[in-house]
C-alpha angles and dihedrals in degrees: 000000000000129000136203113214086202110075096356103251126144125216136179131269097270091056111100097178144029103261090201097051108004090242118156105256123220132209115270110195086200147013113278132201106266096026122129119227115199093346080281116069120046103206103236101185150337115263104178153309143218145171097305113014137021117223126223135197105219146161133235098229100208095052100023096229122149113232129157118245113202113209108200114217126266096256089053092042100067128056106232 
């Protein structure tokens, strides 16, 4: 996953540059408070990890509801 610290935006790998503000991106290991998944959801805090996803608290930004993104690791995510 890739972030813009711009406007706070995050992207995935194949993304070079930011497509709001034409930023460079860098690489986030992880989800972060303030950042903005898919221009609809700001990540509010961690909740919690295990062995194959991360969990995050977040809010649709359009309706203002409270719903939980889980984000699977990098190993589970690709198809070797």
């Amino acid at each position: 996953m890739k972030y813009c610290d711009t406007c706070h935006s995050a992207y995935p790998d194949d993304f070079t540059i930011c497509p709001r503000d034409h930023g460079a991106l860098r690489y986030a290991s992880e989800l972060a408070p303030g950042m903005i998944i898919r221009g609809k959801y700001e990540i509010l805090e961690k909740i919690g990890a295990g062995g194959m996803a991360a969990v995050y608290r977040a809010r649709h930004l359009a309706f203002g509801e409270i719903c939980a993104i889980k984000l699977v690791g990098p190993k589970l995510a690709h198809d070797d």
